[in-house]
N, C-alpha and C positions, 0 to 999 in steps of 0.2 A: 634516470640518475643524471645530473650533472657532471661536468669533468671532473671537478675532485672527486667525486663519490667515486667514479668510475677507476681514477688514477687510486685512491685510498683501496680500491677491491681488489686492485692489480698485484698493489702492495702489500695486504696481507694475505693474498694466495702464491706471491714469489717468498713470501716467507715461510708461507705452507711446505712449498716445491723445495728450497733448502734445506725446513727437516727431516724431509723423506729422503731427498740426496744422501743426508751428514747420520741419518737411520741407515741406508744401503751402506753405506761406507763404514761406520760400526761394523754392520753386521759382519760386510764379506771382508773386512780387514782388524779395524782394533777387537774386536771380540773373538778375533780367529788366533791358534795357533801358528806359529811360524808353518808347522807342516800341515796346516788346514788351509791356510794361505798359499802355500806353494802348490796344493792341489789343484783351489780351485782358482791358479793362474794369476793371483793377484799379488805377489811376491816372485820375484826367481831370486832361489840359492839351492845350495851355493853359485857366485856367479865368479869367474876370472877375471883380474884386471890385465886386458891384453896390452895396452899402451895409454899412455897418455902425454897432451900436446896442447900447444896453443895455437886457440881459433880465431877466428872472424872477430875484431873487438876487443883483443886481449885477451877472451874469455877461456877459460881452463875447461875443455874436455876429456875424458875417460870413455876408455871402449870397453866395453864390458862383454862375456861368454858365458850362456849358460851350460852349467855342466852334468844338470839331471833334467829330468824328465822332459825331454828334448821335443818331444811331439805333440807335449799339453798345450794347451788353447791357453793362451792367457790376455787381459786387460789390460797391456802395453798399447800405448801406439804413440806419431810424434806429437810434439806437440803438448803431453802431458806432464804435469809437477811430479818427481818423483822423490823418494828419500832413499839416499843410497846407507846402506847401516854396514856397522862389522860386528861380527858378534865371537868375536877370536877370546875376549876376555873371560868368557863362562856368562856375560848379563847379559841378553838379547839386549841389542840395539843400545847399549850404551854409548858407543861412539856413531853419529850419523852427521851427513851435510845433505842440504837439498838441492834440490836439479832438475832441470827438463831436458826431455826427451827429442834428440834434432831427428833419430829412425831406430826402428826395429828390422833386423830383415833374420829372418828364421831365427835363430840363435844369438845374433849378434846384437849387441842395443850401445848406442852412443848418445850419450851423457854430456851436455853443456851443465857444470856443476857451479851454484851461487855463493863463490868463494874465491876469494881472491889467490887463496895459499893453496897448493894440494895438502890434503888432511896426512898427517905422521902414518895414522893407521892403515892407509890404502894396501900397503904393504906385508900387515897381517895374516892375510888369508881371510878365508870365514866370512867372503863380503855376500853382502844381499841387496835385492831393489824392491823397495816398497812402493807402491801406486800411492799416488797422496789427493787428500779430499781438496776439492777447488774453493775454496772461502771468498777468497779477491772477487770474483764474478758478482756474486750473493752480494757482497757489500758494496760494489759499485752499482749494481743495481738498482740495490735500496734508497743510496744517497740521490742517484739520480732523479729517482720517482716522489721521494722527497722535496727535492728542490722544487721542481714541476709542480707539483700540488701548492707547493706556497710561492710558485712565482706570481706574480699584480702585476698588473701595468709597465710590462714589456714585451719584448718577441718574444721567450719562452712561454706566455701566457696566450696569448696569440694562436702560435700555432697550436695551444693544448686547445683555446676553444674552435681551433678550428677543424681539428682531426677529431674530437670529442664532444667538442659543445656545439651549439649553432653557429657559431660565426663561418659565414661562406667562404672557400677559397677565392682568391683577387686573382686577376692577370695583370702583367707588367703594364704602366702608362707606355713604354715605349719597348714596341715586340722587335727586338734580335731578330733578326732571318737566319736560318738555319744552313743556309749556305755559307756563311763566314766557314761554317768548319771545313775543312778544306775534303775530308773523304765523305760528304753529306751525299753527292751524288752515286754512292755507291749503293745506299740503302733503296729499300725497295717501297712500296707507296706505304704500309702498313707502320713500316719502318720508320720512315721521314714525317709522316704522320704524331707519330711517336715521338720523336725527336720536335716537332715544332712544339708540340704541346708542353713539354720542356721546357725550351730557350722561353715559352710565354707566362710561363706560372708562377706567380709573384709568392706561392707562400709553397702549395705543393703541388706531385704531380705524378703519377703511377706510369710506369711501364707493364701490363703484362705481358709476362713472353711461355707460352705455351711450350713443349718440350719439341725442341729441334729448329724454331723460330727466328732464330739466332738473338737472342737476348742480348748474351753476353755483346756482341756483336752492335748492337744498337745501342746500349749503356754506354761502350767506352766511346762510340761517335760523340754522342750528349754529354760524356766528362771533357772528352777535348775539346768541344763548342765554348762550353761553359768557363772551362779553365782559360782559355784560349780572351772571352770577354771578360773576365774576373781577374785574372793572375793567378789564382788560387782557387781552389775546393778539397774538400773533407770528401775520401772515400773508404768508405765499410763494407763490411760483409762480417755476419755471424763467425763465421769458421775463417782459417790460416788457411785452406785450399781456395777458397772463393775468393781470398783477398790476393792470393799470391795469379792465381789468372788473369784478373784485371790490372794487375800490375805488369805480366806479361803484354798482355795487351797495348796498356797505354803508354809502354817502352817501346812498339812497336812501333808504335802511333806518331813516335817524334815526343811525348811529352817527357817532362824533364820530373821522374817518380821518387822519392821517398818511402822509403818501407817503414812503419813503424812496428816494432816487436823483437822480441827475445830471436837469435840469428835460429835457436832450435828447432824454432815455430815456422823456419819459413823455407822451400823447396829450394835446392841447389842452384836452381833458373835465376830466384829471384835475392839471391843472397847479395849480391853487389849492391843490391839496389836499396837494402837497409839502410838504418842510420850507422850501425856499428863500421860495415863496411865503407861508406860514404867519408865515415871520420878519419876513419886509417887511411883514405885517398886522399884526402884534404890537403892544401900545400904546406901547412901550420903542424900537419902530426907527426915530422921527427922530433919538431919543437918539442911540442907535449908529449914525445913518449922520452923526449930525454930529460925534462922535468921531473917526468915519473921515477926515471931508471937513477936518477942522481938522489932524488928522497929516500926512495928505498936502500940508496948505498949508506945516506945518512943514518937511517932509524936504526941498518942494520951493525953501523957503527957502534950508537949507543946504546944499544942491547949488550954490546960484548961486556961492559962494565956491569961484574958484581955488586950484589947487594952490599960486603962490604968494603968499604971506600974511604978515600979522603976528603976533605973539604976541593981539593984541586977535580979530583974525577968526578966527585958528583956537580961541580960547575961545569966543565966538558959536557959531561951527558946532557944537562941543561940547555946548554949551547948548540948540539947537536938536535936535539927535540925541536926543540926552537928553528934552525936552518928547514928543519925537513916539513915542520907546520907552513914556514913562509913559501916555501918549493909548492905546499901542497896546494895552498890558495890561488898563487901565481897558475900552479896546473889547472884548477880548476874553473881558472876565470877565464884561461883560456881554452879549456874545452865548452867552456859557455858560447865563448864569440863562434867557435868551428860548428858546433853543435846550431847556434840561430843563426848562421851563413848558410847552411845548406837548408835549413826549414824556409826561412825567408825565399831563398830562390827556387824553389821550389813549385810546380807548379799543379802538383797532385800530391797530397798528402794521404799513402795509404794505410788504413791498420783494422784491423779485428773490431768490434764495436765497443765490445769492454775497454779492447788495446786502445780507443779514442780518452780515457781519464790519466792515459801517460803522464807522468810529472813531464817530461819536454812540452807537452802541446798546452800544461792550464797556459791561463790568459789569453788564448788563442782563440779570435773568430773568425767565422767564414760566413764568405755568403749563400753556399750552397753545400750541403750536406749528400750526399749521396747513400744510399743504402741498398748494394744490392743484395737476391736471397732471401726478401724481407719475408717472403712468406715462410720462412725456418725458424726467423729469430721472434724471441723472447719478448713482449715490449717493451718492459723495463730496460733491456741491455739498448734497443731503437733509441730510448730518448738520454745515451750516453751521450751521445755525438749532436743530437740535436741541441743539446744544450751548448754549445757553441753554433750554430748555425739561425742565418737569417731565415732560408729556405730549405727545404727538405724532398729529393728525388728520392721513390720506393723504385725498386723494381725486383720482380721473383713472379709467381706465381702460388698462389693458394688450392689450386687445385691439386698440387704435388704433396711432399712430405710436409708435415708439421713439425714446431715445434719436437726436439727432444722431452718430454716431460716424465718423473716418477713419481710423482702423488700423480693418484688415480680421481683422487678427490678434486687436486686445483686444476687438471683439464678438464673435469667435469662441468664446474665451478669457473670456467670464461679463459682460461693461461692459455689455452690453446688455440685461443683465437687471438692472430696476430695484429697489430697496429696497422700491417700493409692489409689484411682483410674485411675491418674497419673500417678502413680510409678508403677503400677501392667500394667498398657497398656504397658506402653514404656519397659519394661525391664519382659519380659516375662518368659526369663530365670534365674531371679531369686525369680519367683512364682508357690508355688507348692500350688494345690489344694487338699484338703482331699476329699475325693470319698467314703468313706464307710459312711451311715448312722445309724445311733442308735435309732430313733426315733419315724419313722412310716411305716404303714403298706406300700409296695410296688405303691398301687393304686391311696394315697394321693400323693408321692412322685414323683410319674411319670410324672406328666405335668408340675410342676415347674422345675424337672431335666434337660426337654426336651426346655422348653422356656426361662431357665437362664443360665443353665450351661451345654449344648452340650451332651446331653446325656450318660451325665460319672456317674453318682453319681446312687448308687448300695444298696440296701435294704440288711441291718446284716440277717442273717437268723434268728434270735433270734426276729427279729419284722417286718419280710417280708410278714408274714401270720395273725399278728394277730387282730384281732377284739371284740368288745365289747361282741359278741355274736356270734356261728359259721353261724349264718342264717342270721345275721346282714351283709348286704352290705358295706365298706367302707368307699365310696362315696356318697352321693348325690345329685343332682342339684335339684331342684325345680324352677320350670319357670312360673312364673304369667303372662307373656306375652299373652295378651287379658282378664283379669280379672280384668282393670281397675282402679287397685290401684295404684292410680297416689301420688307423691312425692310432699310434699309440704315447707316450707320454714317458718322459723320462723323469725317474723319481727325486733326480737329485735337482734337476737345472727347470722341472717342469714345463718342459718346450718341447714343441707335437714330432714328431716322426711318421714317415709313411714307408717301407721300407719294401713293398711290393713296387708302389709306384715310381719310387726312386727309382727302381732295377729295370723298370720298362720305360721309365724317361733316357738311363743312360742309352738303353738298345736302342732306341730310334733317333739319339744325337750318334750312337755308332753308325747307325743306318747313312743317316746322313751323310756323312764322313766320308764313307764308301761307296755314295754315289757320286759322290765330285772328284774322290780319289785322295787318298792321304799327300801325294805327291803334289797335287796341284794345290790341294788347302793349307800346304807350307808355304808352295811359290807365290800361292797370293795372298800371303798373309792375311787369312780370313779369321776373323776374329769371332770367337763363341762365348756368351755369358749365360750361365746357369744361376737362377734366382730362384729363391725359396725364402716364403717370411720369414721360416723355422730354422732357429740355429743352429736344433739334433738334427734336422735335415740337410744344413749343409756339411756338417760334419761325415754323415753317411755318406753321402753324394759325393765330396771328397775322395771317401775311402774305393766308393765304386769307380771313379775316375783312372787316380791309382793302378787300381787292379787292371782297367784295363787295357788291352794290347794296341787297340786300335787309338785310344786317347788320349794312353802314358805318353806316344812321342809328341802327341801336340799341344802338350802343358804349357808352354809359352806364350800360346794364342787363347788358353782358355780359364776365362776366370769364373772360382763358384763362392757367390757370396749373396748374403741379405738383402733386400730389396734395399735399407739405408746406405749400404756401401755403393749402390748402383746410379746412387742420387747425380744427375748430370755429365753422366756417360753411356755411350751408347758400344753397342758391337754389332756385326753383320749379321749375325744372329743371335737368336736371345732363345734359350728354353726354361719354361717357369714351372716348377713345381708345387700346386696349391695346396698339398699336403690332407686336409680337412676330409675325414669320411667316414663318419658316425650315424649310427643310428636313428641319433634326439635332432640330425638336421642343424647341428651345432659350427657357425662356420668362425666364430671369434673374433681372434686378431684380425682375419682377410675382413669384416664390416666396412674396416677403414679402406672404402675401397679407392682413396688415392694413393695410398700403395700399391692396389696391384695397375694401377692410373700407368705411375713411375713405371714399375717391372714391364710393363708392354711395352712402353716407348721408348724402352732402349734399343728396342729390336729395327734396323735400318732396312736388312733384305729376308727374314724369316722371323716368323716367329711361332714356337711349338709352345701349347701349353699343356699340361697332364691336372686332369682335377676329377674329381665326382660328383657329375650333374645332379644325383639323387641329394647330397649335401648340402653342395652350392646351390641349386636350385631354391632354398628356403629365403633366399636372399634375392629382391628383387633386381637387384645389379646383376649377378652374376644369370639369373632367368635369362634376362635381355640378351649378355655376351651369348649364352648358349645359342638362344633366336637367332643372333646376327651371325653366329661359324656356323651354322645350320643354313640358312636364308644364301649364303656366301659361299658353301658347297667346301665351306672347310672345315666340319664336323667328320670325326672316326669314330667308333667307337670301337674299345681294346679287344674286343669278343673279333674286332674283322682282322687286328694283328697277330690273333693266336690262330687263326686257319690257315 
């Protein structure tokens, strides 16, 4: 296929992917009852309004309480569009305002709400929060991949034929040395490698970074080189956590950052570094907020005048309308000049990749576009930001998570093959692989080195050896294969459970525990991550946590979550629960096995995992791991922990 064919497939399988989205979001919300919603976590009510305040921006927050079902799992998190409703009048949700989500923390949810005024009814009682379907995404998207198909005879066209069609990438007539950047000499050969092939890429240019690699690490060296010759660059990442890191980052760095995004979307760290923030610092914003505070004293003047009147008061009012429209433009034009003073000076412009069709940045080019994470994102949301840029840096990894996708049809169908996967097959020569790791001991790292990336990638001596304990193994496998514990299925959420294995995964992180000593694995803040693909399994695994004596007090150090929430964090130890162990050899979801890629490599000085080789074994992957904890003297099996 040609690039258009290829950009035209994109486009009607992201339109695919929207209506299985905007079908899921039917289902588990407009076609549910308030108390089917509240069930199944996608609504809390009733909720309490504990206070409300003004934030970062001017913007109106509300804290919100939920007051029932305290312990249900729900589809909050920050970040997300919500509609907060009251339903005090007898009509469900007649009165509503929308809002995003700045956190959830147990019970508590706080609300950046998209309203100038706080709503009369807040006050009512009877409030609720609804989770709201994402549309903006789907349509920015679309328009983009649009444009790109009918761009001719420009750079947009350009680089479509050069990540899609024949056209070869260029290298610059004149190569930047990578020492300009002033911390170049910190990176390591794999690294600065990485980095020159950068500063030389006239159109594009891949970073891969393997997990522990230090990526992130090597990107923002190559944003600061780049911005540092440029004045300026465009920097993305899919997700508000990926962008808000690299924005820590390149504040660290000396570089002078811009956040762009909703203040709700973006971590406490990196709140100053907004634009909302940035405005209110400005030396012009008592100006404009006493612009603002003198119209509103106007409008609120001629509202006071009844409907009926005189010929005298309805000219007043007139008069007054009039004052607070000129106040308004006057404010306006001068939140224009604060608003492109700080864009203009700026020397990293960060945002989300949707967050790149911001009404602040149209008309805006850059000469180098950045993208990291790219092996997550979308390609449609990729060629957001490209469409402002000359050149375009990828960096992520494809061996890791994919894409989010809910048609089963359009990842089948190409959507889950990203732009950065694409561009890195076809054009080899302009991807360089980082190979040093930082992160974990040798033994963990050895079989994902071996089954994802060619046996390049090489343990720091600084964490080639080390372990929780020097008598502490690594590794472990544990294999219940013939122990029975068979995987069962929840009728309502249909996600797998294992609940034998759970209960002999929690014993032997107890085991654990108490051979280091609960006392010393406080002092050393030794950190534990329990992963399991299955969500009824972490909910189990939870409950067993919980209950127990030995791992209630060290809840603070220990997290149990999905392998996607584990996406680019690591703990000193990791225990993974494969769940799968069926008769038919059936192992599913684990196929995709850069998941369980990701879930190994969080683990720095251990790693336990629990699964059933008779299962897993039908899977050539999971064969191999078993060879390699077998071959490596870290294979148990559970028949030698019940003697």
């Amino acid at each position: 296929m040609t690039a258009r064919e290829q950009l035209q497939r994109t486009l009607e399988l992201t339109r695919l992917e929207r209506q299985a989205d905007l079908e899921y979001y039917r289902q588990k919300v407009l076609l549910r009852s308030l108390h089917q919603r509240v069930e199944e976590g996608t609504t809390w009510y009733p909720v309490r309004l504990k206070e409300d305040y003004i934030g970062t921006g001017e913007r109106l927050i509300i804290e919100v309480e939920r007051t029932s079902r305290l312990e249900a799992p729900h589809a909050f998190q920050s970040g997300k569009s919500v509609n907060v409703f009251c339903n005090a009048s007898g009509k469900p949700e007649k009165e509503h305002v929308g809002g995003v989500i700045n956190y959830v923390r147990d019970n508590q949810m706080v609300i950046t709400l998209n309203s100038e005024e706080l709503p009369d009814w807040l006050d009512d009682g009877q409030l609720g929060v609804d989770v709201m379907f994402d549309e903006m995404t789907y349509r920015e998207m679309e328009l983009a991949l649009q444009k790109v198909i009918k761009a001719e005879e420009n750079r947009v066209a350009e680089l479509r034929e050069t990540l899609l069609g024949e056209r070869a990438p260029l290298a610059l007539a004149e190569k930047p040395t990578a020492q300009n950047e002033p911390h170049a000499g910190l990176l390591n050969g794999s690294q600065l490698e990485a980095l020159q092939n950068v500063v030389r890429a006239a159109d594009v240019a891949f970073i891969h970074g393997p997990p522990g690699t230090g990526k992130t690490t090597t990107l923002s060296r190559a944003i600061v080189a780049i911005a540092l010759a440029e004045g300026q660059v465009l920097v993305c990442a899919p997700s508000n956590a990926a962008v808000d890191v690299l924005v820590e980052k390149l504040d660290e760095l000396g570089l002078n950052v811009v956040r762009i995004g909703h203040p709700a979307r973006v971590t406490e760290h990196t709140l100053s570094k907004t634009l909302d923030a940035r405005i209110a610092a400005h030396a012009h914003f008592p100006e404009l907020k006493s612009l603002r505070k003198r119209m509103e004293q106007l409008k609120g003047m001629a509202g006071k005048y009844k409907k009926r009147f005189g010929h005298h008061e309805k000219e007043q009012r007139r008069l007054l309308y009039e004052e607070a429209r000129l106040l308004k433009a006057d404010a306006d034009l001068l939140e224009f000049y604060i608003t492109n003073d700080l864009l203009n000076s700026a020397q990293a412009i960060c945002c989300t990749l949707v967050g790149a069709s911001h009404p602040v940045l149209r008309g805006r080019k850059y000469k180098t576009t950045f993208i990291d994470e790219a092996g997550q994102a979308l390609e449609g949301a990729c060629w957001i930001p490209m469409l402002r840029a000359e050149r375009v840096i990828f960096a992520g990894d494809h061996q890791q998570l994919p894409p989010t996708i809910k048609s089963a049809e359009a990842a089948r169908a190409g959507l889950a093959q990203t732009l950065f996967e694409k561009g890195i097959e076809r054009h080899t020569d302009w991807s360089r692989m980082l190979k040093v790791q930082y992160r974990m001991h040798e033994s963990i790292m050895a079989f994902s080195s071996r089954e994802f990336y060619h046996h390049q990638l090489e343990a720091h001596e600084a964490v080639k050896s080390w372990r929780l304990r020097p008598h502490q193994p690594p590794v472990e496998f544990i294999d219940t294969a013939g122990c029975g514990y068979q995987e069962k299925q929840d009728p309502e959420t249909l996600s797998r459970f294992n609940e034998e294995e759970a209960q002999l995964l929690i014993r032997q992180v107890e085991k654990l525990v108490d051979e280091i000593g609960p006392d010393a694995w406080m002092e050393e803040n030794i950190t534990l991550g329990i992963i399991t693909p299955y969500r009824a399994q972490v909910d189990y695994l939870i409950k067993l946590a919980e209950a127990s004596a030995v791992l209630e007090p060290l809840h603070k150090l220990i997290t149990i979550n999905t392998v996607d929430a584990f996406q680019g964090q690591e703990r000193d130890a990791i225990a993974i629960s494969l769940v799968r162990s069926n008769d038919k050899g059936e192992v599913g979801f684990l196929a995709d096995i850069r998941r369980t890629n990701v879930a190994m490599t969080r683990a720095r000085k251990k790693l336990i995992m629990v699964g059933d080789s008779a299962t897993l074994g039908s899977h050539p992957f999971y064969t191999r791991l078993i060879e390699y904890v077998q071959a490596g003297g870290f294979y148990i099996s559970a028949f030698e922990l019940s003697t």
